[in-house]
DRENDO-1510 file (C-alpha; in Angstrom, 1 decimal, always signed):
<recs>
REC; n; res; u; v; w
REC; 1; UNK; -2.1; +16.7; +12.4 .
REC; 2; UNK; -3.1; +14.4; +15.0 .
REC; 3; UNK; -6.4; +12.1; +14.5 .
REC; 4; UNK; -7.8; +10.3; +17.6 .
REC; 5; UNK; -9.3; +7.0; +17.4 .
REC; 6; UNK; -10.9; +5.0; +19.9 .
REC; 7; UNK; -10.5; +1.9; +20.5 .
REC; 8; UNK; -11.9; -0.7; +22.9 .
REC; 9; UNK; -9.6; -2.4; +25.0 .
REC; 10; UNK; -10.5; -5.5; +23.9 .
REC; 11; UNK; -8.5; -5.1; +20.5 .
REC; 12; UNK; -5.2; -4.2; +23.1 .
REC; 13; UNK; -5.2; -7.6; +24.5 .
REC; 14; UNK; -2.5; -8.8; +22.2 .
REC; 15; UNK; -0.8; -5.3; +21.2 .
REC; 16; UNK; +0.7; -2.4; +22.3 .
REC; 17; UNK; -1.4; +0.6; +21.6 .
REC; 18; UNK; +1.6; +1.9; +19.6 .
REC; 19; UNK; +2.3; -1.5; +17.6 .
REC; 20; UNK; -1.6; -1.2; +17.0 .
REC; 21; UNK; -1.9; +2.2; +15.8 .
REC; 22; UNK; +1.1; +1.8; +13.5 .
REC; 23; UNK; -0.7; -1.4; +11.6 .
REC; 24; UNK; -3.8; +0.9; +11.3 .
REC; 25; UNK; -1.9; +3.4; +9.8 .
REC; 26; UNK; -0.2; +0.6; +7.4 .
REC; 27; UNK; -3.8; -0.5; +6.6 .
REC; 28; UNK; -5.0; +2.8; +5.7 .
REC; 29; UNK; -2.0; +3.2; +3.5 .
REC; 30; UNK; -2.5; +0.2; +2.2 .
REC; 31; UNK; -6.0; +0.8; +1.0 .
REC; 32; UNK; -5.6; +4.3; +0.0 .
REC; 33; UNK; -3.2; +3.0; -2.4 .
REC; 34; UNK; -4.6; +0.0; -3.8 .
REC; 35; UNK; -7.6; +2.7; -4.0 .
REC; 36; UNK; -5.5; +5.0; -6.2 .
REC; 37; UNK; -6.3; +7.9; -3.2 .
REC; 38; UNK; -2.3; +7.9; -3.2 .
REC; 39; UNK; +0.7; +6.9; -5.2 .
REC; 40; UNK; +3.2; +4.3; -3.2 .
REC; 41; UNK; +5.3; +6.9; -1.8 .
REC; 42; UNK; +3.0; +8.8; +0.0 .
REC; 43; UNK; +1.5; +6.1; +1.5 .
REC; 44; UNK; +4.2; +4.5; +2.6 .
REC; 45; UNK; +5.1; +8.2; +4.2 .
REC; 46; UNK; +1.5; +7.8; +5.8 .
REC; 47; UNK; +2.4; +4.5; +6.7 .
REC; 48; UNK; +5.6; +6.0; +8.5 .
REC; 49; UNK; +7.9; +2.8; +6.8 .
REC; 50; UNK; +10.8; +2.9; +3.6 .
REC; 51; UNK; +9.7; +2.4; +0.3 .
REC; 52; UNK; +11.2; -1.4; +0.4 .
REC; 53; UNK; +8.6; -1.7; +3.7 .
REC; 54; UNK; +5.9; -0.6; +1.9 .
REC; 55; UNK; +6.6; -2.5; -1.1 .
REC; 56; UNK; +6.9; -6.4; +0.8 .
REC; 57; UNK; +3.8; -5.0; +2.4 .
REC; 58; UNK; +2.1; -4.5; -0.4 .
REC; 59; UNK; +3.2; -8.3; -2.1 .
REC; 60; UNK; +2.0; -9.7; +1.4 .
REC; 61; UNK; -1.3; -8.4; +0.8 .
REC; 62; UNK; -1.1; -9.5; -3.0 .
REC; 63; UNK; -1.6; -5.7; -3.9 .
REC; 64; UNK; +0.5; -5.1; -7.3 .
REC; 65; UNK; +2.7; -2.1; -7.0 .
REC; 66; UNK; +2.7; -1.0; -11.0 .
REC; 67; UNK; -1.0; -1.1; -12.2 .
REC; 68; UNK; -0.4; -1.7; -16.2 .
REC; 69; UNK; -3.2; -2.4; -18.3 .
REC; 70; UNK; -2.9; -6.0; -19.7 .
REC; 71; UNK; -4.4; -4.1; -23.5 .
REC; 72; UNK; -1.9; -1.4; -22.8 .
REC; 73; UNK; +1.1; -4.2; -22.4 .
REC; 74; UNK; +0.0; -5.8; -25.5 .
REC; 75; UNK; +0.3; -2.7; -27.5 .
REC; 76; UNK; +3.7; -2.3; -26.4 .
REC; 77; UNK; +4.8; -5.6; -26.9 .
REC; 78; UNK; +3.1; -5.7; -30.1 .
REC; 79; UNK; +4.8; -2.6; -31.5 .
REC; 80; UNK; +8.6; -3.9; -30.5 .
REC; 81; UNK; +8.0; -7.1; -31.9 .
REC; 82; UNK; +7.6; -4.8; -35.2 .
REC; 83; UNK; +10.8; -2.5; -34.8 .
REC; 84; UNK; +12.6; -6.0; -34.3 .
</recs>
């Protein structure tokens, strides 16, 4: 599926329209996973970049790849601490 966007040449002073319209697509991807709209590798498929790519992406943008509840991390901790 294609989408159109338009977008005023302004914004093309400094970009290809193709280097442009692959950062919106990392954006969205970006977003649509820190959003929990989709899981790492289907944005990164949106994003039209690797897995690594997406991943350093993510850590530039200070977006945590593994979403683990701190209570939930205790829990676990808490119960191998026992076993040990």
């Amino acid at each position: 599926m294609n989408i159109t966007l338009v977008v005023p040449d302004q914004y093309l002073v400094d970009h290809e329209p193709s280097e442009l319209a692959m950062r919106i697509k990392l954006y969205a991807a970006l977003q649509m996973f820190q959003s929990k709209e989709l899981s790492a590798g289907a944005a990164s498929e949106l994003a039209g970049v690797d897995r690594y790519t997406f991943a350093a992406e993510c850590s530039k943008h200070r977006i945590p790849l593994v979403d683990y509840p701190k209570d939930d991390l205790r829990t676990e901790l808490a119960g191998l601490q026992a076993e040990g």
